[in-house]
MIROMAR-573783 format. One record per residue (C-alpha): residue number from 1; residue in three letters; x, y, z. Coordinates in nm, 3 decimals, always signed. Example, Ala and Ser with C-alpha at 12.3 -4.5 7.8 and 13.67 -1.06 7.14 Angstrom:
BEGIN
> n	res	xx	yy	zz
> 1	ALA	+1.230	-0.450	+0.780
> 2	SER	+1.367	-0.106	+0.714
***
This chain:
BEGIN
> n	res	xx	yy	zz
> 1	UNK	+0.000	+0.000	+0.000
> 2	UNK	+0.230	+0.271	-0.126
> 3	UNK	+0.168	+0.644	-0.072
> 4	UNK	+0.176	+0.732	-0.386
> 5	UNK	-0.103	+0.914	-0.577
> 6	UNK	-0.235	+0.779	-0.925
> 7	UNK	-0.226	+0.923	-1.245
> 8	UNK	-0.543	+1.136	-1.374
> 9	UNK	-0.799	+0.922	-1.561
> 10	UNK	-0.910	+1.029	-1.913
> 11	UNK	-1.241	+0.974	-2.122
> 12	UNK	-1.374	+1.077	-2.408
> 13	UNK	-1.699	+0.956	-2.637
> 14	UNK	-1.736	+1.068	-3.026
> 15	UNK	-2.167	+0.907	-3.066
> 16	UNK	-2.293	+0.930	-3.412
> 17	UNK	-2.633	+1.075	-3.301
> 18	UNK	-2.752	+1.216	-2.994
> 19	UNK	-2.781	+1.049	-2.678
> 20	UNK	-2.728	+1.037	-2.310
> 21	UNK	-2.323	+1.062	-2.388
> 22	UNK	-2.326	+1.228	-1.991
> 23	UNK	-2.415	+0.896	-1.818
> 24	UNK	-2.155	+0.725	-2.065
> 25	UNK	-1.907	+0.957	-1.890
> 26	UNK	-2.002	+0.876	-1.581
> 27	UNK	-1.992	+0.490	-1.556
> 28	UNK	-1.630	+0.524	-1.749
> 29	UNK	-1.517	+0.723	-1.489
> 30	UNK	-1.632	+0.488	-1.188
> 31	UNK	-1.401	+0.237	-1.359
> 32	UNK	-1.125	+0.477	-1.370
> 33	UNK	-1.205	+0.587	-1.046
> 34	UNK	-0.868	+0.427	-0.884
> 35	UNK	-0.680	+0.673	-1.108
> 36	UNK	-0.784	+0.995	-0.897
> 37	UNK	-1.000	+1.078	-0.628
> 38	UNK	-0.943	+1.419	-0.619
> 39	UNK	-1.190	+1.615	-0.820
> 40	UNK	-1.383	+1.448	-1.108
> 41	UNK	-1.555	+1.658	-1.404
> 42	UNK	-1.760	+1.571	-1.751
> 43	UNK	-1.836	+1.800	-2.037
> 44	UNK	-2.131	+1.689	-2.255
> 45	UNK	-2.088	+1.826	-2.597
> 46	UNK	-2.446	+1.948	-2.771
> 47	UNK	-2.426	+2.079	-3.142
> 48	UNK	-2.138	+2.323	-2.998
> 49	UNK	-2.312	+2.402	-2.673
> 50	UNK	-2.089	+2.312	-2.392
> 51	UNK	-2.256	+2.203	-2.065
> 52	UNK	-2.027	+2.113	-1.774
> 53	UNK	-1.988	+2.025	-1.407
> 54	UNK	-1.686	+1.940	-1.183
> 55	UNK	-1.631	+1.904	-0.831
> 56	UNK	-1.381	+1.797	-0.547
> 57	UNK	-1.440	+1.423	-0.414
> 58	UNK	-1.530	+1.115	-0.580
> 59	UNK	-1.735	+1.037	-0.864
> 60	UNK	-2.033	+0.929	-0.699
> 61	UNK	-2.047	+1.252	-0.494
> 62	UNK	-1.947	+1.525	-0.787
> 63	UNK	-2.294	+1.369	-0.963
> 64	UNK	-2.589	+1.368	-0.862
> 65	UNK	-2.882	+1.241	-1.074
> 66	UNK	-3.003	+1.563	-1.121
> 67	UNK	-2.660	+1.673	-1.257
> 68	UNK	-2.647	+1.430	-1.499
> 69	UNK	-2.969	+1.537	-1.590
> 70	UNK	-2.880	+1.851	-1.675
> 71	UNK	-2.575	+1.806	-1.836
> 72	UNK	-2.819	+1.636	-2.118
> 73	UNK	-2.799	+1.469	-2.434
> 74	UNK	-2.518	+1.506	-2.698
> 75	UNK	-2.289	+1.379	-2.942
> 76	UNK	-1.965	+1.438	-2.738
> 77	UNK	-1.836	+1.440	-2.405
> 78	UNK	-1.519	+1.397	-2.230
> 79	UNK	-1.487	+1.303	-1.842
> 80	UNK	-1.183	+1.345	-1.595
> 81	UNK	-1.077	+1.200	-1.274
> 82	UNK	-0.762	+1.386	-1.117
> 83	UNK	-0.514	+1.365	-0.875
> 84	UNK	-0.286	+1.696	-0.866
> 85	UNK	+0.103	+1.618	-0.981
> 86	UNK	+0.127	+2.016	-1.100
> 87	UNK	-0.129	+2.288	-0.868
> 88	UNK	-0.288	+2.181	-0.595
> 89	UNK	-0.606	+2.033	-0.527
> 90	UNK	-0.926	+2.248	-0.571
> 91	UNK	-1.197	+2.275	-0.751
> 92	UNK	-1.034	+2.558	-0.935
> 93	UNK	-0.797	+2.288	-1.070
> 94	UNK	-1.069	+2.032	-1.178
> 95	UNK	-1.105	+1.939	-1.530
> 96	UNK	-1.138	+1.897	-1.786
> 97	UNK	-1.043	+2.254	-1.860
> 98	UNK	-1.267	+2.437	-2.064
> 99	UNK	-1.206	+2.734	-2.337
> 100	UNK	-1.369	+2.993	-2.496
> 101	UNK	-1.180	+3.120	-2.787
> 102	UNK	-1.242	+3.367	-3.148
> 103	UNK	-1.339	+2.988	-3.372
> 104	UNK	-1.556	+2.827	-3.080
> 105	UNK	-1.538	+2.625	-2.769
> 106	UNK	-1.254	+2.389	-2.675
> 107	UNK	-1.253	+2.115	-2.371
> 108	UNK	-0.958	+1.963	-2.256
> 109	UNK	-0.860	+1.652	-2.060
> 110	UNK	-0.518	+1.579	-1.954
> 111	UNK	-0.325	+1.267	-1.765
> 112	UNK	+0.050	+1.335	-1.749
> 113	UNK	+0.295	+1.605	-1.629
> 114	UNK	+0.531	+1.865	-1.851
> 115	UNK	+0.875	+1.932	-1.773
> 116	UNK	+0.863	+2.259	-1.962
> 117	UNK	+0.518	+2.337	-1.783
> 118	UNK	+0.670	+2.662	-1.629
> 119	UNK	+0.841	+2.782	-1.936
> 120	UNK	+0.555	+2.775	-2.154
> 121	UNK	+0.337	+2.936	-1.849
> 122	UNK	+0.595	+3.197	-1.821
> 123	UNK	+0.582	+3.256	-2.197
> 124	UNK	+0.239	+3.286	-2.216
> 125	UNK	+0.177	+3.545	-1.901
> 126	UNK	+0.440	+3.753	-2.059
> 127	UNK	+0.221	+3.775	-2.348
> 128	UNK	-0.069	+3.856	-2.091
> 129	UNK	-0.228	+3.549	-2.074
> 130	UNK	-0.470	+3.513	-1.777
> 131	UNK	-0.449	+3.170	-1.565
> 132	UNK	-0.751	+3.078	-1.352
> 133	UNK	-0.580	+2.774	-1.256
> 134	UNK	-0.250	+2.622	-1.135
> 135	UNK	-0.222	+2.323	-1.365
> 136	UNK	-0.025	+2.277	-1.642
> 137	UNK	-0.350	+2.137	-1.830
> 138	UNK	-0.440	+2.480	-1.838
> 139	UNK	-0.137	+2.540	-1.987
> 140	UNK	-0.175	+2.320	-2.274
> 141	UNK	-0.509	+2.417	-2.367
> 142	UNK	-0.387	+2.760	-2.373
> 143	UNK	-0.114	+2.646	-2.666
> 144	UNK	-0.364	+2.496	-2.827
> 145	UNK	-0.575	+2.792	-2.816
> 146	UNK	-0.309	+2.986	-2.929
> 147	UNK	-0.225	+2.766	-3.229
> 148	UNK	-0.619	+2.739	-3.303
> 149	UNK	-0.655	+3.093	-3.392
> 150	UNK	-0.414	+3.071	-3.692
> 151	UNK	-0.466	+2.710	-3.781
> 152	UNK	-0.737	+2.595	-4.028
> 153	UNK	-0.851	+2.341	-3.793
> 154	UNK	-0.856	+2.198	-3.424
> 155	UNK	-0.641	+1.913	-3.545
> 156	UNK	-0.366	+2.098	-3.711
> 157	UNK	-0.361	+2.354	-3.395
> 158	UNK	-0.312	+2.028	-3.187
> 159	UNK	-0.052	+1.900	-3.368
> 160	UNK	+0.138	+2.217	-3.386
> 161	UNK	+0.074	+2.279	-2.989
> 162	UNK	+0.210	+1.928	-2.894
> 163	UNK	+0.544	+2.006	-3.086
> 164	UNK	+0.553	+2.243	-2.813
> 165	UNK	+0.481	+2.001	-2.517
> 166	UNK	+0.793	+1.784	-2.318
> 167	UNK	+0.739	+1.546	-2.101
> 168	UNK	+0.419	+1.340	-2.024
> 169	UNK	+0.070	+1.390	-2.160
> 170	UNK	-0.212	+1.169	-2.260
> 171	UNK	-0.466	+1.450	-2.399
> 172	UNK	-0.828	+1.415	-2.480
> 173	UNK	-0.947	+1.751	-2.637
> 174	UNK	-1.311	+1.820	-2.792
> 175	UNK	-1.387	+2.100	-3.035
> 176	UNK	-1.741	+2.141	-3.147
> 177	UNK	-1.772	+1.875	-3.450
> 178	UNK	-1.431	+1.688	-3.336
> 179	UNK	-1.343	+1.444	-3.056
> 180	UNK	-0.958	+1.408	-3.103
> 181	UNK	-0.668	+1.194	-2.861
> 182	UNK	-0.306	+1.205	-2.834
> 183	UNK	-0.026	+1.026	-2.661
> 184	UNK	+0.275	+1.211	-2.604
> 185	UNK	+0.584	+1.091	-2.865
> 186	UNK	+0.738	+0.832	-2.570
> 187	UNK	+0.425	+0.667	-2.442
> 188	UNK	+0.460	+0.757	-2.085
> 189	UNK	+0.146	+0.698	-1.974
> 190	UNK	-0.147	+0.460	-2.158
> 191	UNK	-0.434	+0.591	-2.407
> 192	UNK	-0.694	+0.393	-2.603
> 193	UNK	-0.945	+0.379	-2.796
> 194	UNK	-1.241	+0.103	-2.898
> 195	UNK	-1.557	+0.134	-3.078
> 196	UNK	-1.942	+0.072	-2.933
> 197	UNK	-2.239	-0.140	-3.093
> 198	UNK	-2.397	+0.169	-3.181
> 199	UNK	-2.107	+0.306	-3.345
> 200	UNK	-1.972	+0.509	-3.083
> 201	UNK	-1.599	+0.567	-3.064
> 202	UNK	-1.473	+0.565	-2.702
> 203	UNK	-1.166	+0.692	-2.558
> 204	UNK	-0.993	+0.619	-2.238
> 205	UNK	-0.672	+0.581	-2.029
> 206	UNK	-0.749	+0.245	-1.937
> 207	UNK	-0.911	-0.046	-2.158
> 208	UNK	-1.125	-0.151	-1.821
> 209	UNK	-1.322	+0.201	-1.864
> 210	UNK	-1.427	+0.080	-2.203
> 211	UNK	-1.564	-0.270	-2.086
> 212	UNK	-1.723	-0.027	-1.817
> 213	UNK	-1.972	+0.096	-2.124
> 214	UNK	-1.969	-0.170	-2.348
> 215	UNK	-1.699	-0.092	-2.569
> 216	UNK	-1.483	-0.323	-2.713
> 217	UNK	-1.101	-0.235	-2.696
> 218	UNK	-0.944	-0.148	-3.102
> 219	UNK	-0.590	-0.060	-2.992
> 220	UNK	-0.394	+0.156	-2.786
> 221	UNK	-0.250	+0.464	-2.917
> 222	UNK	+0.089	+0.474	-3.059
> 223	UNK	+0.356	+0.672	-2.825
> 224	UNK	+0.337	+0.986	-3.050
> 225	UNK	-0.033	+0.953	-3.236
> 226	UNK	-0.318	+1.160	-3.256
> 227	UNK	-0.617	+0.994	-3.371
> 228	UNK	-0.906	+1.268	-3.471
> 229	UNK	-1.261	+1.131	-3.437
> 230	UNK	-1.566	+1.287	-3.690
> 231	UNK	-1.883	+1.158	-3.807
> 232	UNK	-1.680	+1.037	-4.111
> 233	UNK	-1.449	+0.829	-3.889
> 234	UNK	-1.165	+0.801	-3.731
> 235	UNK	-0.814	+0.928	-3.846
> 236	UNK	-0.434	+0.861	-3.740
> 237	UNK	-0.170	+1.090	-3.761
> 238	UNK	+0.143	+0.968	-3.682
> 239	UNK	+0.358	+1.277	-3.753
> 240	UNK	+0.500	+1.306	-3.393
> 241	UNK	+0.563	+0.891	-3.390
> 242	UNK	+0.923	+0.725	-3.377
> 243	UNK	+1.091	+1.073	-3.278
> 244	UNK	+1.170	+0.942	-2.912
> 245	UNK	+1.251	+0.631	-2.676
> 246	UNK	+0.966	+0.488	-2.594
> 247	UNK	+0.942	+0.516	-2.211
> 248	UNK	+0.612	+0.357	-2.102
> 249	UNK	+0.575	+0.443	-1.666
> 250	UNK	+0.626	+0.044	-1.536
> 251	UNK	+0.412	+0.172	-1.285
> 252	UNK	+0.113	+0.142	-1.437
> 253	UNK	+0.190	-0.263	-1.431
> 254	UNK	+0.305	-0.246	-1.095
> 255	UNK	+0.031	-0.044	-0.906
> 256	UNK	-0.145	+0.282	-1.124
> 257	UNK	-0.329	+0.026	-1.358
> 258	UNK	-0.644	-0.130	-1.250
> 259	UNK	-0.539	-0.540	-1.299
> 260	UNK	-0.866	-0.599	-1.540
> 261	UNK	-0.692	-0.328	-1.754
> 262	UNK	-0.455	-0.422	-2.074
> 263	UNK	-0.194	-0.166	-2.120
> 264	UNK	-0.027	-0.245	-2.543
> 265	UNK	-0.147	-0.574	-2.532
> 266	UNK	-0.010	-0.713	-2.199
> 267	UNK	-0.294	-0.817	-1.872
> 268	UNK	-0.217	-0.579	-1.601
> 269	UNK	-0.290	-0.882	-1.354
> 270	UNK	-0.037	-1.114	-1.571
> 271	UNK	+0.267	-0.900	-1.480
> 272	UNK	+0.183	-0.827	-1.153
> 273	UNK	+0.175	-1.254	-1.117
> 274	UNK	+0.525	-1.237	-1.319
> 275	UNK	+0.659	-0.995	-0.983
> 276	UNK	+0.555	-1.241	-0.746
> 277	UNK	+0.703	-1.503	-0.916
> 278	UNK	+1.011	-1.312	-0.941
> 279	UNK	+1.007	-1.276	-0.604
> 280	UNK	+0.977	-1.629	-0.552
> 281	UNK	+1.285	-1.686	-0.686
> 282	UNK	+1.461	-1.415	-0.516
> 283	UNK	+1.357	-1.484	-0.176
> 284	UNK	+1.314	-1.794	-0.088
> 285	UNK	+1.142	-1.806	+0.273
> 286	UNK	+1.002	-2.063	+0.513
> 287	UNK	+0.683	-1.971	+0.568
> 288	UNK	+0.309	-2.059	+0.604
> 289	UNK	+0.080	-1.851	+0.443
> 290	UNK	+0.138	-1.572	+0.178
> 291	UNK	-0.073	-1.235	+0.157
> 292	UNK	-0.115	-0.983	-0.045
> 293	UNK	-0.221	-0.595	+0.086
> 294	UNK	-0.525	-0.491	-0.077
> 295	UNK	-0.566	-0.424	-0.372
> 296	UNK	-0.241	-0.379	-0.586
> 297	UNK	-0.062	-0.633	-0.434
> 298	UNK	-0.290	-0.907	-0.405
> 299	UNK	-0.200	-1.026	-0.745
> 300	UNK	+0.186	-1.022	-0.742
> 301	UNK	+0.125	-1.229	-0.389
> 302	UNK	-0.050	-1.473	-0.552
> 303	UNK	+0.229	-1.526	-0.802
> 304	UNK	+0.463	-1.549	-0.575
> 305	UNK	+0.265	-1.844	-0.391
> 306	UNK	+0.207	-2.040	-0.686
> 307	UNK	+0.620	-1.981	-0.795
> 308	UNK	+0.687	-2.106	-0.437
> 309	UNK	+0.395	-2.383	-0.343
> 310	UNK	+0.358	-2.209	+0.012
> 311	UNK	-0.070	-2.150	+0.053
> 312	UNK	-0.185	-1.808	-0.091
> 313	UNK	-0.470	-1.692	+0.150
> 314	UNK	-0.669	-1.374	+0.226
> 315	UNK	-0.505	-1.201	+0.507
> 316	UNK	-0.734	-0.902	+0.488
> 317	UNK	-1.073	-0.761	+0.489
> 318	UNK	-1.112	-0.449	+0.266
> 319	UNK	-1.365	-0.144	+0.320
> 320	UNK	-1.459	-0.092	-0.021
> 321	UNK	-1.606	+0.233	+0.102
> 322	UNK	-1.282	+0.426	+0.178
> 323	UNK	-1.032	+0.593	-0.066
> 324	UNK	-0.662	+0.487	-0.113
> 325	UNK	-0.478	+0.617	+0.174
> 326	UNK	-0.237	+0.846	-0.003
> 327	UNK	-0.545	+1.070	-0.064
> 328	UNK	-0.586	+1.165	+0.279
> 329	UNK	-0.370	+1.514	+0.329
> 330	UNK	-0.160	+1.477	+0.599
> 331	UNK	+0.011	+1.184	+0.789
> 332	UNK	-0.216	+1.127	+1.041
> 333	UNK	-0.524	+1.130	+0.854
> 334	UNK	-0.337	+0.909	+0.654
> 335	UNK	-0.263	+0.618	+0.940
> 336	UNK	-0.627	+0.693	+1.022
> 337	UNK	-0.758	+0.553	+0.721
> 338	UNK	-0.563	+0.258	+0.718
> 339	UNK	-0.702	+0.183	+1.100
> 340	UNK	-1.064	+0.189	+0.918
> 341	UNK	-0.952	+0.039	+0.586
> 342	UNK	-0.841	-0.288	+0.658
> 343	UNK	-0.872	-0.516	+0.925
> 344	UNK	-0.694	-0.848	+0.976
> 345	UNK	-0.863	-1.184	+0.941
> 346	UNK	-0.744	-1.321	+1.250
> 347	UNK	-0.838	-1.729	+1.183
> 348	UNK	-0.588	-1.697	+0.867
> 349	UNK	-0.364	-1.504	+1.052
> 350	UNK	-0.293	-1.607	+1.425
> 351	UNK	+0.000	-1.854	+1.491
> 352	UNK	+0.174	-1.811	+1.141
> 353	UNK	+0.473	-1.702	+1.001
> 354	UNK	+0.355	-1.483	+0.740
> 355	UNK	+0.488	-1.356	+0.383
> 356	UNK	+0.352	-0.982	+0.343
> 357	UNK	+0.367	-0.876	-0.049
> 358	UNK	+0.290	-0.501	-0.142
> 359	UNK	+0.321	-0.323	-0.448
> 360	UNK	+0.558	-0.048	-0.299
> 361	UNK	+0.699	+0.049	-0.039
> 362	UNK	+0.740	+0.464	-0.034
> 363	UNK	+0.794	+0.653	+0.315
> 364	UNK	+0.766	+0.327	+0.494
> 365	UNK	+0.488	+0.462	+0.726
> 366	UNK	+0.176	+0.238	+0.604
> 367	UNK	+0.376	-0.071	+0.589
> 368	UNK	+0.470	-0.053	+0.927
> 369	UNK	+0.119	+0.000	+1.026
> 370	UNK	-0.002	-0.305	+0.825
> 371	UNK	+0.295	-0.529	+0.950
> 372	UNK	+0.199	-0.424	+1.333
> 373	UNK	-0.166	-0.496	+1.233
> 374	UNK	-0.043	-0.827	+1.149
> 375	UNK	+0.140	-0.886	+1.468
> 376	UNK	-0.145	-0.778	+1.656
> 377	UNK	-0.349	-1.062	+1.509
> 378	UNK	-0.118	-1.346	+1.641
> 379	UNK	+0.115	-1.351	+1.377
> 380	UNK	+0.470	-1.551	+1.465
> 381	UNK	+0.694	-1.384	+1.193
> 382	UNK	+0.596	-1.126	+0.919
> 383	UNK	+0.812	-1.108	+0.615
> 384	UNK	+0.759	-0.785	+0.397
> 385	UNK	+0.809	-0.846	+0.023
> 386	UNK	+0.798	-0.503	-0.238
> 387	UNK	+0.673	-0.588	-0.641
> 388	UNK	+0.899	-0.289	-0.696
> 389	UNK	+1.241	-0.172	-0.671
> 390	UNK	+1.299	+0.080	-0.411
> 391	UNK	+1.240	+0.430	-0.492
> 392	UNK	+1.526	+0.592	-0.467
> 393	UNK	+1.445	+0.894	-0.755
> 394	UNK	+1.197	+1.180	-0.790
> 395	UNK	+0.927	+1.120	-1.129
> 396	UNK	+0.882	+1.388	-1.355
> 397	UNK	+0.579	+1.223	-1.563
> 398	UNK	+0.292	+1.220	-1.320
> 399	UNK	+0.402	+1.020	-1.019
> 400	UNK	+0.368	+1.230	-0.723
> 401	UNK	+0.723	+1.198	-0.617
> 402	UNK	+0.912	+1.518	-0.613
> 403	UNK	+1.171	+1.510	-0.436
> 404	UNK	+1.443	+1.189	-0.255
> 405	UNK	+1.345	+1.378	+0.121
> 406	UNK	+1.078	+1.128	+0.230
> 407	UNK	+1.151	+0.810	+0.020
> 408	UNK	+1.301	+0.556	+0.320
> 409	UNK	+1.519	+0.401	+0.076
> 410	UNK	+1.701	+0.703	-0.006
> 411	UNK	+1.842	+0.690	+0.381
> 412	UNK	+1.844	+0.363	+0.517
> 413	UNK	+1.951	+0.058	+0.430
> 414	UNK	+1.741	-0.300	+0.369
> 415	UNK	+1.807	-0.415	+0.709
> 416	UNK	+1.720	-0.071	+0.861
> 417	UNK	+1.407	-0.049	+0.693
> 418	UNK	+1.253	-0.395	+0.796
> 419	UNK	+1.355	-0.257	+1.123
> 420	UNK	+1.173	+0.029	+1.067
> 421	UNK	+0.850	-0.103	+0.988
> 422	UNK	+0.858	-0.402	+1.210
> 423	UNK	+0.946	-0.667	+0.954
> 424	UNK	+1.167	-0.984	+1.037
> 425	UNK	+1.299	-0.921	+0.676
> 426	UNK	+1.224	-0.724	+0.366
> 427	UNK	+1.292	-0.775	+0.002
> 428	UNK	+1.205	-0.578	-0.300
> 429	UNK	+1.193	-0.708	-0.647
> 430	UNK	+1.533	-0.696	-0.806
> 431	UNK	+1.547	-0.415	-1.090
> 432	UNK	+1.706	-0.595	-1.353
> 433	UNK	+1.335	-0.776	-1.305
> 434	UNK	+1.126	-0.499	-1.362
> 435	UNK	+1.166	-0.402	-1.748
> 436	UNK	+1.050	-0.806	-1.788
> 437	UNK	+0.739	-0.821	-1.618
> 438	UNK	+0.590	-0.881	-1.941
> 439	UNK	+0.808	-1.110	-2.069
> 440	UNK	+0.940	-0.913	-2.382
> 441	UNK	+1.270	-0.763	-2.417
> 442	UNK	+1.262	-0.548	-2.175
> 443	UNK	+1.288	-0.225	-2.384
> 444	UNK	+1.067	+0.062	-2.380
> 445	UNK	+0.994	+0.148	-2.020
> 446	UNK	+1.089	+0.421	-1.774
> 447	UNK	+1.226	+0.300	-1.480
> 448	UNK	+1.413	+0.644	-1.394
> 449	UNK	+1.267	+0.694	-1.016
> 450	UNK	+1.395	+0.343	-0.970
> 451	UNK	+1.749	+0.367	-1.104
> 452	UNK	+1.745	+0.750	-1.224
> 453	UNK	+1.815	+0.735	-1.612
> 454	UNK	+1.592	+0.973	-1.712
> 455	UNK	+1.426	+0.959	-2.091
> 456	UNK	+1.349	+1.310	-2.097
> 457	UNK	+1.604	+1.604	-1.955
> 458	UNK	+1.532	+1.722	-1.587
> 459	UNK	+1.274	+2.019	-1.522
> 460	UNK	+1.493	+2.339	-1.365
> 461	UNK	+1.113	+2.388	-1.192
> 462	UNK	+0.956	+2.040	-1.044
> 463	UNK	+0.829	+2.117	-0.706
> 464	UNK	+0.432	+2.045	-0.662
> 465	UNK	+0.345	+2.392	-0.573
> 466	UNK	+0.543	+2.600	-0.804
> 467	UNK	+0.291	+2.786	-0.890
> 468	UNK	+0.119	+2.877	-0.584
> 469	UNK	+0.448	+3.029	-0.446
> 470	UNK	+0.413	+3.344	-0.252
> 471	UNK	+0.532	+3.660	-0.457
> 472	UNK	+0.874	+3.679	-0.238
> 473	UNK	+0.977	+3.330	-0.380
> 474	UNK	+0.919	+3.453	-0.718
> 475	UNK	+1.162	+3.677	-0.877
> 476	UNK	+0.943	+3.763	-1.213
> 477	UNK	+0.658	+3.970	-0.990
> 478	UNK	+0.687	+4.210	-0.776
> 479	UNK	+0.390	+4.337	-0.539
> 480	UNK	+0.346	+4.701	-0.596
***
């Protein structure tokens, strides 16, 4: 049960006629729920009319039936789920991010982060550009904007924009006749796209969002590809492909993914067996019972008890009711939710020596309350087993890890940690592992906040917050 927050979640529908697009939205985005649980927002596209509503909180409590009601009928709509990587969380900073410009309306939904985010922002308030957010999202749409105006189409102002764009971004954008997704040129983080019974074209981070409406799955996006969506059809441009190293986030096999999802072909669920079983063979321990934490690592645990022939069993009740703990600002509210998230099943529990697998281990504070948890309920020996490397490296590309001050593994050893927590040992999954969890080659991920080669160059400007700093820390205003 890492501490790390999700990526944003992404949706999009292009319908041939009119319907209830709105509800669409809204069942795609329970399924991508796990993705961000920050704000959610949908944007129901109706003959150019743009209707919209977004909120803090989950997507259950953002929408109402009523809402949904009166975001109406359509043709289009796109639907976001975010956690905040760049600006803070807010309503303010909800999306997806919505424009009025001189050629029409423009929507906007964004999973990713920019290295260059402050650059362009900078660019653009120097030009006088107002920001009503602190996202780079905003940011983007604001390039596209830009282009837009001069550009003979939303496509070709899209294309131009995203020449302008480093880093990570998985963009949904809707104009008022045109539904159109890209993928940044290295593939950071997953888009795809499938096709409905009636014809409707569907668009989402995640392949388990489009079983979520009765979609079935075409392909994912190429790392570079923008696919434009019309009542003629759908077209690929590819003009942006092959430029860069593919550098697809192994995180989203290891934990961001939901394990019904397929990310290029590959069952999130598969790999996360192929960790355990590489743990297996790692760490060999005598044990008697092997459990997984809810939910992300409940998978890799079971591969690791089928790779080693010691029992796999359910070591934990889940509240299905409460958000991942990460959300929770603050430490303590943090260890609070963990006290009311999961509880120990005792009869599987008492008098054993126990293998704990997780999919992370971050600051080390939730794994020590899980382990203690454990030893509360009778447990003889708890060994703690990671399906990733340690993190020893801040991510650029939408992980919320800024900074090496509150990763455990960047100051204490293996033997210090297990102290740490509580553990009789600890083991993580060895990194020359990780780029195989599919079984290919092993080429084509990032694994920089793991072993710190980098695909992209490093952002002079990373922190969070940097652009809610007071005035004093920044040297291009001054208060008058």
């Amino acid at each position: 049960m890492s501490q790390l927050h999700e990526e944003c979640g992404v949706f999009g529908i292009f319908a041939p006629q009119r319907q209830d697009v709105a509800s669409t939205a809204y069942y795609a985005l329970f399924a991508l729920q796990h993705r961000g649980q920050e704000s959610a927002g949908i944007v129901v596209n109706d003959d150019g009319v743009f209707t919209s509503h977004k909120d803090t909180g989950l997507v259950n409590d953002v929408f109402s039936a009523e809402e949904l009601s009166r975001l109406g009928e359509g043709n289009m709509a796109l639907g976001h789920v975010r956690y905040s990587t760049t600006g803070a969380g807010g309503r303010e900073n909800a999306q997806p991010v919505i424009v009025k410009h001189l050629k029409g309306n423009m929507a906007l939904a964004h999973n990713g982060n920019l290295i260059n985010a402050y650059e362009l922002r900078s660019e653009l308030e120097s030009e006088g550009s107002i920001f009503h957010t602190t996202s780079d999202s905003e940011v983007i749409a604001y390039i596209i904007t830009k282009e837009r105006v001069k550009s003979a189409s939303i496509e070709e102002a899209v294309l131009a924009a995203v020449g302008r764009l480093e880093g990570a971004y998985s963009l949904v954008v809707m104009s008022p006749s045109k539904l159109i997704a890209v993928r940044d040129p290295q593939g950071f983080h997953p888009l795809c796209y499938g096709i409905r019974e009636d014809g409707a074209y569907i668009v989402a981070s995640e392949s388990c969002a489009l079983d979520a409406v009765g979609a079935k799955l075409v392909r994912e996006l190429l790392p570079g590809e923008m696919l434009v969506f019309t009542q003629s059809g759908v077209v690929s441009n590819t003009f942006h492909c092959n430029k860069k190293r593919k550098s697809l986030c192994v995180f989203e096999y290891l934990y961001l993914a939901r394990p019904d999802s397929v990310i290029e072909g590959k069952s999130v669920h598969e790999a996360r067996k192929q960790a355990g079983r590489y743990l297996a063979e790692a760490f060999r321990i005598d044990a008697d019972i092997v459990v997984g934490v809810p939910d992300s690592g409940l998978d890799a645990a079971y591969g690791y008890a089928e790779a080693s022939g010691i029992p796999y069993g359910i070591g934990f009740i889940k509240n299905k009711y409460i958000g991942r703990t990460f959300i929770a600002p603050g430490q303590a509210a943090r260890e609070d939710r963990v006290r009311i998230k999961l509880n120990v099943l005792r009869s599987a529990i008492e008098g054993k020596r126990v293998i704990l697998v997780d999919d992370s281990i971050v600051r080390g504070t939730t794994c020590a309350r899980i382990v203690r948890l454990l030893r509360e309920a009778g447990a003889k020996e708890v060994h703690m087993l990671s399906s990733a490397p340690p993190f020893l490296n801040p991510c650029y590309y939408g992980t919320d890890i800024d900074s090496r001050d509150h990763l455990i593994a960047c100051h204490h050893s293996v033997r210090e940690i297990a102290q740490i927590i509580g553990a009789d040992s600890l083991g993580y999954l060895p990194l020359e592992k990780v780029s195989h969890l599919t079984l290919d080659d092993g080429t084509g991920f990032c694994t920089a906040c793991f072993d710190g080669n980098y695909p992209t160059r490093i952002p002079e400007k990373s922190e969070k917050d940097r652009f809610e700093r007071p005035i004093s820390e920044n040297p291009k205003y001054k208060a008058n």
